[in-house]
C-alpha positions in Angstrom: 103.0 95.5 86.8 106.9 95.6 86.6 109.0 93.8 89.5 109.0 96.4 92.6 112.7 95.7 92.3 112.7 98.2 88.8 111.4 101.0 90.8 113.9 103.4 92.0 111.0 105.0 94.2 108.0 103.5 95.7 105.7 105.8 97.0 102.8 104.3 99.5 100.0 106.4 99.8 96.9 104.1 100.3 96.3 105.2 103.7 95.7 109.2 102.1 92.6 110.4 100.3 92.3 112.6 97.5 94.2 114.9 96.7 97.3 113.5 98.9 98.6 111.1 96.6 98.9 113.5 93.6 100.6 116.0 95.8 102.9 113.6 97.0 103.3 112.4 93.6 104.5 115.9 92.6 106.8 116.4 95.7 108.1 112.6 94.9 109.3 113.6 91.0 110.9 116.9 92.0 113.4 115.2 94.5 114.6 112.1 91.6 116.7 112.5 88.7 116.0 112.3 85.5 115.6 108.9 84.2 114.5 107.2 87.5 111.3 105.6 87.8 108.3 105.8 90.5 105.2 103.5 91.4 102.7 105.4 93.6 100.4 102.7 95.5 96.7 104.7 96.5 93.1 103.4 97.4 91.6 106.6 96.7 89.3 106.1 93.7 90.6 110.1 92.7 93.5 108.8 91.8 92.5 106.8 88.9 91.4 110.5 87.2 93.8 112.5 88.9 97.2 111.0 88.1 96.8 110.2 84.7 95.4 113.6 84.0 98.2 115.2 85.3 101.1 112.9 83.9 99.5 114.2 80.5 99.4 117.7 81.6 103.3 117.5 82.4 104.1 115.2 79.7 105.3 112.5 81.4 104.5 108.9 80.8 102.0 106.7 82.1 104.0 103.3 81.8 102.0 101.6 83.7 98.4 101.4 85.1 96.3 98.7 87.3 94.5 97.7 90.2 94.5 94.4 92.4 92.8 94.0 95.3 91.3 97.5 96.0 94.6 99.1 95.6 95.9 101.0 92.6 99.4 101.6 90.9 100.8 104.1 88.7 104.3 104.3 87.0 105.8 106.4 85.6 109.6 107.6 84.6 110.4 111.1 84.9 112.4 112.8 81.8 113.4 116.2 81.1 111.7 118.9 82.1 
């Protein structure tokens, strides 16, 4: 996982079940600029199909990808749309 300091947005959502996190995900990315990266922090065992699936659906990448103590992260850098 990169140093929360790289982040330019954290996004907590382990408190929210499914589908939460994505949709805060998606109202997250439309407010930062190009260029500037997000890690969303969820429980919800959706999440591990749901984001992934959808940063492939909008083309943006998955840079990175884990879980640590029931909780699991998702980066990702959003480009040009």
């Amino acid at each position: 996982m990169l140093n929360a300091q790289q982040y330019d947005v954290i996004l907590d959502a382990k408190e929210d079940r499914c589908p939460m996190p994505l949709l805060k995900l998606k109202l997250a990315l439309a407010k930062m600029a190009e260029g500037e990266t997000i890690c969303v922090y969820a429980r919800d065992e959706g999440s591990l199909k749901d984001i992934p699936h959808f940063l492939a659906l909008v083309g943006l990448p998955l840079l990175d990808q884990g879980e640590q103590g029931g909780t699991f992260h998702f980066v990702t850098r959003k480009q040009e749309s």
